[in-house]
N, C-alpha and C positions, 0 to 999 in steps of 0.2 A: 349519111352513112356513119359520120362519126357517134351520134348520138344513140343511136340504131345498136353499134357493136360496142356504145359502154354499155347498155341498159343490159345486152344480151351476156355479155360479159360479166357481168355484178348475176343475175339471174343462175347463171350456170356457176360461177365459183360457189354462190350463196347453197346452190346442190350438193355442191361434194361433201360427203361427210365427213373424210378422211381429214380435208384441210379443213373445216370447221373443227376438228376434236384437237389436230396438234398446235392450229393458230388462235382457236379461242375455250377451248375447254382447259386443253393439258397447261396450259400457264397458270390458272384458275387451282385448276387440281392441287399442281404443285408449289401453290401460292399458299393454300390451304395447308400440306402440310408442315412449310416451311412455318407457321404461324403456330401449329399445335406441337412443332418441334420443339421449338425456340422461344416461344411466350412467357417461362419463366424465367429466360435468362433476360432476357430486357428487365422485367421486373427486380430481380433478385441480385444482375452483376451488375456494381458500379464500377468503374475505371479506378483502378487502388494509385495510390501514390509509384511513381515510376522511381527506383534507386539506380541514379545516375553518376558517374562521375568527369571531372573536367579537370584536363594536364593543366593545372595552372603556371604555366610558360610566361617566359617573357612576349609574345604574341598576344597571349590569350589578356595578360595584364594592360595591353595598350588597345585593344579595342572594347571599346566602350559599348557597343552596338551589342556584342554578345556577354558582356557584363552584366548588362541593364537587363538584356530580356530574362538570361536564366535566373536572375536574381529574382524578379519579378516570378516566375514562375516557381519558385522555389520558395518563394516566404508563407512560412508557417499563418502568418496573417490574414493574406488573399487567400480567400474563399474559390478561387479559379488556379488553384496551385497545384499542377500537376505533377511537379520533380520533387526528389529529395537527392542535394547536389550534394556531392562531396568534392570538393578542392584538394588536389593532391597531385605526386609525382606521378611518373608515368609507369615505374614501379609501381610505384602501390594500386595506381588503377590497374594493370594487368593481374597482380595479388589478389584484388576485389572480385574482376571479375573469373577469377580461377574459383575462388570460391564462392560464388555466386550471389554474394551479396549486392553486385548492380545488374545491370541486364547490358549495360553498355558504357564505353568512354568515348568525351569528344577531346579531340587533340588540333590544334590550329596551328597549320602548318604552311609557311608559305604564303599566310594570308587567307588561305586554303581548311573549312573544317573537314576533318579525318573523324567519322564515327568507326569506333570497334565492339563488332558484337559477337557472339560464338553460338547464338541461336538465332533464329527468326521467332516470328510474333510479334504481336499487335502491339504491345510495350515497347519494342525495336524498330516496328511501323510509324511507330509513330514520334519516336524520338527522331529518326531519319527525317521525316516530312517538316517536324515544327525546326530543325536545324538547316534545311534544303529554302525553307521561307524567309528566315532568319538570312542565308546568306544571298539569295535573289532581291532579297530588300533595303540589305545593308549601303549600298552604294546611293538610294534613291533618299532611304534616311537619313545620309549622312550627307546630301544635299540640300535637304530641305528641313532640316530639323535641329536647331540648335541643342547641341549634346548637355550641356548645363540645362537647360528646360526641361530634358527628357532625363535628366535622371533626378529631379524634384518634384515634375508635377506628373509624369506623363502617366498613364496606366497601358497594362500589357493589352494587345487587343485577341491574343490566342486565350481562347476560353474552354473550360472540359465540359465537355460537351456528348461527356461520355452516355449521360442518363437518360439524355432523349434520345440522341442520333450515332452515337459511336457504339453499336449494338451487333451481337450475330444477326438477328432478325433484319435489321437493317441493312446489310452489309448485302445476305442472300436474296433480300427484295430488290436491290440496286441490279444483282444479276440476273436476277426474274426477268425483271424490265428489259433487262438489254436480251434476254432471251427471246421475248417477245416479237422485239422490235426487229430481231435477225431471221425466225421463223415466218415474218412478214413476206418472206420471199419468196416461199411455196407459194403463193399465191402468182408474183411477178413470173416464176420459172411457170406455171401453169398457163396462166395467161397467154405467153409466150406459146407456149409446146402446141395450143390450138390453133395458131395460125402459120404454123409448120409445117410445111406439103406432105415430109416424111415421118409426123408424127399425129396429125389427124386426119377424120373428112374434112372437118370443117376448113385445116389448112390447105390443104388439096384445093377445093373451090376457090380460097382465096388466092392462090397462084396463080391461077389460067383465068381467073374474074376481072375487067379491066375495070377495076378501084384503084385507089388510092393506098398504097400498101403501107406505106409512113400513118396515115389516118389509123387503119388498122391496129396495128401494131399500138399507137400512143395512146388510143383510145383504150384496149386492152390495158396498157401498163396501168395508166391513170386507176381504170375501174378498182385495180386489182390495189395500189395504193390505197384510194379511198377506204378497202374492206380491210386492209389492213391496219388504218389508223382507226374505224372499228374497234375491231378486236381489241387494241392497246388502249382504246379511251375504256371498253369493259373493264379491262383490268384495272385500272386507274380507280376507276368506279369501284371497284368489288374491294380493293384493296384499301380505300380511305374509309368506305362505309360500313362495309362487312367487317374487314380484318381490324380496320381500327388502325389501320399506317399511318403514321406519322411522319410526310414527307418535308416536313418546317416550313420555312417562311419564304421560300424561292419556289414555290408551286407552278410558276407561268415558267419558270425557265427548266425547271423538270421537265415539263412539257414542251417543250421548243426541242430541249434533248432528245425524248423522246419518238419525237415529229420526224428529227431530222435523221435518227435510228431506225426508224422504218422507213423512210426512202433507201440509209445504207444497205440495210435488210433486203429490199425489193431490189436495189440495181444488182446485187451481189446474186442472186435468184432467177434475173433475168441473164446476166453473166454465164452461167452455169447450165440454162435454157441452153443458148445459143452456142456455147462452145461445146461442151459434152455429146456425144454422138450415141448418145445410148437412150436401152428406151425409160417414160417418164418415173417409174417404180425407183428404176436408180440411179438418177436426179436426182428425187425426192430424197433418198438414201442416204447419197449423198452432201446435200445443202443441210438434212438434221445432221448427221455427225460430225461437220465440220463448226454447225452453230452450237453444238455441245462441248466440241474440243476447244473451240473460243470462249463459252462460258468457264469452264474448269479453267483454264487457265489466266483470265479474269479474277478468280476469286472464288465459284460460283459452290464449290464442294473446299472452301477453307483460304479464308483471305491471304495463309501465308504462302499458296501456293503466287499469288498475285507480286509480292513480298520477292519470291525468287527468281523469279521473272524476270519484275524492273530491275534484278540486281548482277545477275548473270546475263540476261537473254535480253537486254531491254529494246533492240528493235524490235521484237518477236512483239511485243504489249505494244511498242507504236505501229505495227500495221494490221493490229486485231480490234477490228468494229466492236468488237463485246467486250473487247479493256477499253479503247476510245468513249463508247458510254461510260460507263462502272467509273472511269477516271475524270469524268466529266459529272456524276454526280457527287462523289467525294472530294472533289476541288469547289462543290458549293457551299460544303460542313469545314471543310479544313481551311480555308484560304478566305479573307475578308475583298480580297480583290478578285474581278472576273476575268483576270488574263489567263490562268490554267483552263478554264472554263471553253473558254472562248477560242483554245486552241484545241481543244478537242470539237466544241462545233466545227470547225475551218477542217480538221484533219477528216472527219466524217462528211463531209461535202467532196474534199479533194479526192476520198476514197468512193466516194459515188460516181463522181464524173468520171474517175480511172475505169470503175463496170461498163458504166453505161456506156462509154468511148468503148470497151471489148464488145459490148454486145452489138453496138450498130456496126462493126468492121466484120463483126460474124456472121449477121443477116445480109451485109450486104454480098457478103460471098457466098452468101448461099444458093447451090447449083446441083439440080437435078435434072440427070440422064432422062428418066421417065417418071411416073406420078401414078 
Protein backbone atom coordinates (compact mmCIF):
# COMPACT_ATOMS: atom_id res chain seq x y z
CA UNK A 1 0.00 0.00 0.00
CA UNK A 2 2.67 2.30 0.84
CA UNK A 3 4.30 1.95 -2.57
CA UNK A 4 1.00 1.80 -4.34
CA UNK A 5 -0.05 5.69 -2.79
CA UNK A 6 3.72 7.07 -3.52
CA UNK A 7 3.55 6.13 -7.09
CA UNK A 8 -0.19 7.33 -7.20
CA UNK A 9 0.82 10.27 -5.38
CA UNK A 10 3.98 11.44 -7.50
CA UNK A 11 1.43 10.62 -10.74
CA UNK A 12 -1.41 12.90 -9.74
CA UNK A 13 0.74 15.99 -8.32
CA UNK A 14 3.04 15.47 -11.60
CA UNK A 15 -1.01 16.33 -13.18
CA UNK A 16 -1.66 19.47 -11.68
CA UNK A 17 -0.71 22.08 -13.69
CA UNK A 18 -1.23 24.80 -11.23
CA UNK A 19 1.54 23.35 -8.97
CA UNK A 20 3.87 22.52 -11.71
CA UNK A 21 3.72 26.44 -12.98
CA UNK A 22 4.20 27.94 -9.35
CA UNK A 23 6.73 25.13 -8.10
CA UNK A 24 8.71 24.71 -11.12
CA UNK A 25 8.01 27.11 -13.99
CA UNK A 26 7.47 30.60 -12.05
CA UNK A 27 10.99 30.19 -10.06
CA UNK A 28 12.46 29.74 -13.57
CA UNK A 29 10.50 32.63 -14.98
CA UNK A 30 11.59 34.73 -12.34
CA UNK A 31 14.94 33.54 -12.26
CA UNK A 32 15.08 34.61 -15.77
CA UNK A 33 14.21 38.06 -15.12
CA UNK A 34 16.05 38.62 -12.13
CA UNK A 35 19.35 37.73 -14.64
CA UNK A 36 18.14 40.17 -17.47
CA UNK A 37 17.57 42.75 -14.64
CA UNK A 38 20.64 42.71 -12.90
CA UNK A 39 23.29 41.23 -15.36
CA UNK A 40 24.95 44.39 -15.77
CA UNK A 41 25.32 45.21 -12.38
CA UNK A 42 27.49 42.23 -11.45
CA UNK A 43 29.38 43.25 -14.38
CA UNK A 44 29.75 46.91 -14.15
CA UNK A 45 29.44 47.55 -9.90
CA UNK A 46 32.41 46.74 -7.86
CA UNK A 47 32.20 47.20 -4.08
CA UNK A 48 34.02 50.89 -3.83
CA UNK A 49 36.09 51.55 -0.91
CA UNK A 50 33.75 51.97 2.24
CA UNK A 51 34.60 55.63 4.29
CA UNK A 52 34.59 54.62 7.88
CA UNK A 53 35.42 56.18 10.97
CA UNK A 54 36.84 54.86 14.54
CA UNK A 55 36.45 56.72 18.21
CA UNK A 56 40.03 56.29 18.85
CA UNK A 57 39.43 55.89 22.68
CA UNK A 58 41.32 54.79 25.38
CA UNK A 59 39.30 51.19 24.57
CA UNK A 60 39.68 51.14 21.27
CA UNK A 61 43.79 51.82 21.86
CA UNK A 62 44.14 48.82 24.12
CA UNK A 63 42.54 46.18 22.17
CA UNK A 64 44.72 44.89 19.78
CA UNK A 65 42.24 42.46 18.00
CA UNK A 66 40.28 45.45 16.49
CA UNK A 67 43.49 47.46 15.84
CA UNK A 68 45.04 44.72 13.62
CA UNK A 69 41.97 43.66 11.73
CA UNK A 70 40.74 47.36 10.57
CA UNK A 71 44.19 48.26 10.03
CA UNK A 72 44.59 45.25 7.84
CA UNK A 73 41.64 46.23 6.02
CA UNK A 74 42.36 49.50 5.69
CA UNK A 75 46.05 49.58 4.05
CA UNK A 76 46.21 51.18 1.05
CA UNK A 77 48.65 48.20 0.03
CA UNK A 78 46.23 44.93 0.41
CA UNK A 79 44.72 44.31 -2.48
CA UNK A 80 41.49 42.92 -0.24
CA UNK A 81 41.17 46.54 1.38
CA UNK A 82 37.93 47.29 1.92
CA UNK A 83 37.77 50.49 4.53
CA UNK A 84 39.11 53.95 4.40
CA UNK A 85 39.55 54.41 8.31
CA UNK A 86 39.59 57.62 9.76
CA UNK A 87 40.91 57.77 13.53
CA UNK A 88 39.26 60.58 15.34
CA UNK A 89 37.04 62.04 18.26
CA UNK A 90 33.72 61.27 18.54
CA UNK A 91 33.08 64.80 17.58
CA UNK A 92 34.46 64.70 14.66
CA UNK A 93 32.97 61.25 13.59
CA UNK A 94 29.52 62.61 14.34
CA UNK A 95 30.69 66.02 12.14
CA UNK A 96 31.84 63.27 9.25
CA UNK A 97 29.01 61.50 9.35
CA UNK A 98 26.47 64.69 9.30
CA UNK A 99 28.21 65.54 6.39
CA UNK A 100 28.28 62.40 4.75
CA UNK A 101 31.79 61.82 4.09
CA UNK A 102 31.59 58.29 6.07
CA UNK A 103 28.56 55.94 6.04
CA UNK A 104 29.22 55.02 9.66
CA UNK A 105 31.42 55.16 13.03
CA UNK A 106 32.49 52.25 15.39
CA UNK A 107 32.81 53.35 19.01
CA UNK A 108 34.14 50.65 21.76
CA UNK A 109 32.49 50.91 24.61
CA UNK A 110 32.46 48.82 27.50
CA UNK A 111 34.56 46.37 25.81
CA UNK A 112 31.27 46.39 23.72
CA UNK A 113 31.62 47.67 19.68
CA UNK A 114 28.83 50.45 19.16
CA UNK A 115 28.41 51.03 15.27
CA UNK A 116 26.57 54.37 14.16
CA UNK A 117 24.88 54.75 11.01
CA UNK A 118 22.05 57.27 9.77
CA UNK A 119 21.16 55.27 6.70
CA UNK A 120 20.95 51.51 5.92
CA UNK A 121 22.75 49.87 2.86
CA UNK A 122 25.02 47.34 1.78
CA UNK A 123 28.06 49.65 2.85
CA UNK A 124 26.31 49.77 6.49
CA UNK A 125 25.60 45.89 5.85
CA UNK A 126 28.31 45.25 5.76
CA UNK A 127 30.43 47.30 7.98
CA UNK A 128 27.86 45.75 10.81
CA UNK A 129 28.69 42.00 9.80
CA UNK A 130 32.64 42.32 9.30
CA UNK A 131 32.50 44.23 13.06
CA UNK A 132 29.73 41.45 14.49
CA UNK A 133 32.75 38.63 13.25
CA UNK A 134 35.37 40.70 14.56
CA UNK A 135 33.73 40.75 18.01
CA UNK A 136 32.45 36.81 18.10
CA UNK A 137 36.07 35.97 17.50
CA UNK A 138 37.90 38.19 19.53
CA UNK A 139 37.81 36.01 22.70
CA UNK A 140 38.80 32.69 20.67
CA UNK A 141 41.71 34.84 19.08
CA UNK A 142 42.79 36.09 21.81
CA UNK A 143 43.15 32.62 23.22
CA UNK A 144 44.88 31.06 20.79
CA UNK A 145 46.84 33.39 19.05
CA UNK A 146 49.75 35.19 20.27
CA UNK A 147 49.01 39.20 19.68
CA UNK A 148 52.94 39.91 18.84
CA UNK A 149 52.63 37.11 15.95
CA UNK A 150 49.50 38.64 14.65
CA UNK A 151 50.35 41.91 14.25
CA UNK A 152 53.82 40.96 12.09
CA UNK A 153 52.96 38.01 10.24
CA UNK A 154 49.51 37.34 10.32
CA UNK A 155 47.22 38.35 7.16
CA UNK A 156 43.38 39.41 7.46
CA UNK A 157 41.32 36.44 6.30
CA UNK A 158 37.87 38.87 5.40
CA UNK A 159 38.39 39.21 1.76
CA UNK A 160 36.16 41.63 -0.92
CA UNK A 161 34.55 39.62 -2.47
CA UNK A 162 32.46 42.02 -3.71
CA UNK A 163 33.19 41.00 -7.68
CA UNK A 164 32.07 37.59 -7.74
CA UNK A 165 29.56 37.12 -4.86
CA UNK A 166 28.62 40.27 -3.06
CA UNK A 167 26.30 41.33 -6.04
CA UNK A 168 22.34 42.45 -6.62
CA UNK A 169 22.18 39.36 -8.76
CA UNK A 170 23.43 37.27 -6.15
CA UNK A 171 21.67 38.46 -3.38
CA UNK A 172 17.98 38.15 -5.34
CA UNK A 173 19.23 34.41 -6.40
CA UNK A 174 19.78 33.54 -2.64
CA UNK A 175 16.00 34.59 -2.41
CA UNK A 176 14.85 32.76 -5.47
CA UNK A 177 16.17 29.59 -3.84
CA UNK A 178 14.70 29.99 -0.53
CA UNK A 179 11.54 30.92 -2.57
CA UNK A 180 11.67 27.89 -4.10
CA UNK A 181 12.27 25.71 -1.44
CA UNK A 182 9.08 27.39 0.65
CA UNK A 183 6.71 27.00 -2.48
CA UNK A 184 7.86 23.25 -1.98
CA UNK A 185 4.85 23.03 0.16
CA UNK A 186 2.09 23.36 -2.20
CA UNK A 187 2.85 20.19 -2.90
CA UNK A 188 3.00 18.68 1.00
CA UNK A 189 -0.47 20.83 1.73
CA UNK A 190 -1.87 19.06 -1.55
CA UNK A 191 -0.67 15.95 -0.80
CA UNK A 192 -2.31 16.22 2.48
CA UNK A 193 -5.94 17.82 1.32
CA UNK A 194 -6.24 14.25 -0.66
CA UNK A 195 -6.33 12.13 2.08
CA UNK A 196 -8.95 14.37 3.85
CA UNK A 197 -12.48 12.90 4.29
CA UNK A 198 -13.69 16.56 4.09
CA UNK A 199 -11.58 17.61 1.27
CA UNK A 200 -11.63 14.87 -1.34
CA UNK A 201 -12.98 11.42 -2.76
CA UNK A 202 -10.10 9.97 -2.61
CA UNK A 203 -10.01 11.12 1.33
CA UNK A 204 -13.43 9.97 2.03
CA UNK A 205 -12.26 6.22 0.86
CA UNK A 206 -9.44 6.46 2.80
CA UNK A 207 -11.32 7.13 6.10
CA UNK A 208 -13.78 4.24 6.23
CA UNK A 209 -10.87 1.88 4.19
CA UNK A 210 -9.21 -0.40 6.97
CA UNK A 211 -5.39 0.66 5.86
CA UNK A 212 -3.01 2.06 7.48
CA UNK A 213 -3.72 5.70 7.66
CA UNK A 214 0.12 6.75 9.21
CA UNK A 215 1.36 4.55 5.65
CA UNK A 216 -0.97 6.92 3.75
CA UNK A 217 -0.34 9.96 4.85
CA UNK A 218 3.81 9.45 4.99
CA UNK A 219 3.72 7.97 1.79
CA UNK A 220 1.99 11.13 0.39
CA UNK A 221 4.34 13.52 2.29
CA UNK A 222 7.43 11.69 1.03
CA UNK A 223 6.10 11.60 -2.90
CA UNK A 224 5.28 15.17 -2.60
CA UNK A 225 9.07 15.83 -1.02
CA UNK A 226 10.78 13.84 -3.60
CA UNK A 227 8.76 16.34 -6.45
CA UNK A 228 9.70 19.03 -4.58
CA UNK A 229 13.53 18.54 -4.53
CA UNK A 230 12.76 18.12 -8.32
CA UNK A 231 11.70 21.20 -8.91
CA UNK A 232 14.70 22.85 -6.81
CA UNK A 233 17.47 20.62 -8.35
CA UNK A 234 15.82 22.18 -12.02
CA UNK A 235 16.49 25.24 -10.80
CA UNK A 236 19.89 24.73 -9.58
CA UNK A 237 20.28 23.17 -13.01
CA UNK A 238 18.87 26.05 -15.06
CA UNK A 239 20.51 28.54 -12.94
CA UNK A 240 24.38 27.34 -13.10
CA UNK A 241 24.04 26.31 -16.81
CA UNK A 242 21.60 28.57 -18.45
CA UNK A 243 21.90 31.81 -16.30
CA UNK A 244 25.68 31.28 -15.74
CA UNK A 245 25.20 31.54 -11.56
CA UNK A 246 27.88 31.62 -9.93
CA UNK A 247 27.15 29.83 -6.63
CA UNK A 248 31.41 29.56 -5.36
CA UNK A 249 33.18 26.96 -3.88
CA UNK A 250 30.63 25.50 -1.17
CA UNK A 251 28.12 24.03 -3.84
CA UNK A 252 27.43 20.62 -1.80
CA UNK A 253 26.50 22.87 1.21
CA UNK A 254 24.18 25.20 -0.89
CA UNK A 255 22.63 22.15 -1.38
CA UNK A 256 22.38 20.49 1.81
CA UNK A 257 20.74 24.30 2.52
CA UNK A 258 18.68 23.95 0.01
CA UNK A 259 17.55 20.10 0.86
CA UNK A 260 17.00 21.00 4.18
CA UNK A 261 14.54 24.27 2.68
CA UNK A 262 12.41 22.15 1.22
CA UNK A 263 11.58 19.79 3.71
CA UNK A 264 10.98 23.56 5.92
CA UNK A 265 8.82 24.33 2.77
CA UNK A 266 6.84 20.97 2.81
CA UNK A 267 6.24 20.70 6.76
CA UNK A 268 5.09 24.42 6.82
CA UNK A 269 2.52 23.26 3.69
CA UNK A 270 1.48 20.29 5.26
CA UNK A 271 0.98 22.63 8.58
CA UNK A 272 -1.32 24.73 6.96
CA UNK A 273 -3.14 21.50 5.11
CA UNK A 274 -4.12 20.18 8.36
CA UNK A 275 -4.99 23.25 10.45
CA UNK A 276 -6.75 25.53 8.08
CA UNK A 277 -10.41 24.55 7.64
CA UNK A 278 -10.94 26.05 4.34
CA UNK A 279 -11.26 24.86 1.02
CA UNK A 280 -7.88 24.03 -1.01
CA UNK A 281 -7.92 27.40 -3.50
CA UNK A 282 -7.34 29.20 -0.09
CA UNK A 283 -4.68 27.19 1.20
CA UNK A 284 -2.95 27.36 -1.70
CA UNK A 285 -3.59 31.46 -1.22
CA UNK A 286 -2.62 31.35 1.48
CA UNK A 287 0.96 29.36 1.86
CA UNK A 288 1.96 31.75 -1.62
CA UNK A 289 1.50 34.98 0.26
CA UNK A 290 2.96 34.13 3.38
CA UNK A 291 6.04 32.51 1.15
CA UNK A 292 6.13 35.94 -0.61
CA UNK A 293 5.85 38.09 2.60
CA UNK A 294 8.94 35.78 3.94
CA UNK A 295 10.82 36.32 0.81
CA UNK A 296 10.33 40.44 0.96
CA UNK A 297 11.40 40.48 3.95
CA UNK A 298 14.48 38.24 3.52
CA UNK A 299 15.78 40.50 1.25
CA UNK A 300 13.99 39.39 -1.80
CA UNK A 301 12.62 42.99 -3.38
CA UNK A 302 16.08 44.87 -1.72
CA UNK A 303 18.63 43.55 0.74
CA UNK A 304 18.08 46.74 2.95
CA UNK A 305 14.78 45.68 3.72
CA UNK A 306 16.70 42.34 5.27
CA UNK A 307 19.27 45.23 7.01
CA UNK A 308 16.00 46.47 8.91
CA UNK A 309 14.69 43.67 10.06
CA UNK A 310 17.84 42.21 11.86
CA UNK A 311 17.94 45.53 13.32
CA UNK A 312 14.60 46.58 14.59
CA UNK A 313 12.48 43.30 14.38
CA UNK A 314 15.30 40.62 14.72
CA UNK A 315 13.10 37.66 16.09
CA UNK A 316 10.76 38.41 13.16
CA UNK A 317 14.15 37.10 10.63
CA UNK A 318 14.86 34.25 13.25
CA UNK A 319 11.47 32.59 12.88
CA UNK A 320 11.23 33.16 9.08
CA UNK A 321 12.29 29.98 6.96
CA UNK A 322 13.03 32.39 3.83
CA UNK A 323 15.60 34.66 6.17
CA UNK A 324 16.95 31.17 7.92
CA UNK A 325 18.02 30.12 4.09
CA UNK A 326 19.06 33.63 2.57
CA UNK A 327 21.18 33.89 6.18
CA UNK A 328 22.51 30.63 5.81
CA UNK A 329 23.71 31.30 2.22
CA UNK A 330 25.34 34.60 3.21
CA UNK A 331 27.09 33.25 6.28
CA UNK A 332 28.91 30.93 3.47
CA UNK A 333 30.48 34.26 1.53
CA UNK A 334 30.69 36.32 4.67
CA UNK A 335 32.22 34.13 7.45
CA UNK A 336 35.45 31.65 7.08
CA UNK A 337 33.85 29.46 9.78
CA UNK A 338 30.63 27.24 9.48
CA UNK A 339 28.98 28.06 12.97
CA UNK A 340 26.56 30.80 11.39
CA UNK A 341 25.80 28.30 8.91
CA UNK A 342 25.18 25.51 10.69
CA UNK A 343 22.75 27.41 12.91
CA UNK A 344 20.54 28.16 10.53
CA UNK A 345 20.77 24.29 9.25
CA UNK A 346 19.69 23.47 13.16
CA UNK A 347 17.07 26.44 13.12
CA UNK A 348 15.39 25.04 9.79
CA UNK A 349 15.19 21.31 11.17
CA UNK A 350 13.85 22.86 14.67
CA UNK A 351 11.27 24.81 12.60
CA UNK A 352 10.38 21.57 10.69
CA UNK A 353 9.70 19.40 13.45
CA UNK A 354 7.62 22.41 15.29
CA UNK A 355 5.11 21.78 11.70
CA UNK A 356 5.23 18.56 11.41
CA UNK A 357 4.61 18.16 15.49
CA UNK A 358 1.25 20.76 14.46
CA UNK A 359 0.24 18.77 11.68
CA UNK A 360 0.25 15.19 13.16
CA UNK A 361 -1.79 16.76 16.56
CA UNK A 362 -4.22 18.21 13.63
CA UNK A 363 -4.73 14.85 11.83
CA UNK A 364 -4.88 13.12 14.66
CA UNK A 365 -7.96 15.18 15.90
CA UNK A 366 -9.53 14.91 12.99
CA UNK A 367 -13.23 14.09 13.35
CA UNK A 368 -16.16 13.76 11.18
CA UNK A 369 -19.89 13.78 12.00
CA UNK A 370 -20.60 12.20 8.65
CA UNK A 371 -18.59 11.76 5.09
Amino acid sequence: MFIHNFKYTLKTLLKNRMLIFWTFAFPIILGTLFNMAFSNIENSEKLDIINIAIIENEEFAKNEIYKHTFKQLSDENNEDRIFDTKYVTEEQAKELLAKGEIIGYLKIENNNPKITVTTSGINQTIFKYITEEIAQSEEIIKKSINIEQLQQNSKVRLKNISNSNLSYTMIEFYTLIAMACLYGGIFGMTAINQSLANMSSKGKRISVAPISKLKIVLSSVIASYVIALIGLGILFIYTIFALKVDYGNNLPLIILLGVIGSLAGLSMGTAIGTTLKSNENTKTGILIAITMLGCFLSGMMGITMKYIIDKNLPLLNKINPASMITDGFYSLYYYDTLDRFNFNIISLLIFSVIMITISFISLRRQKYDSI
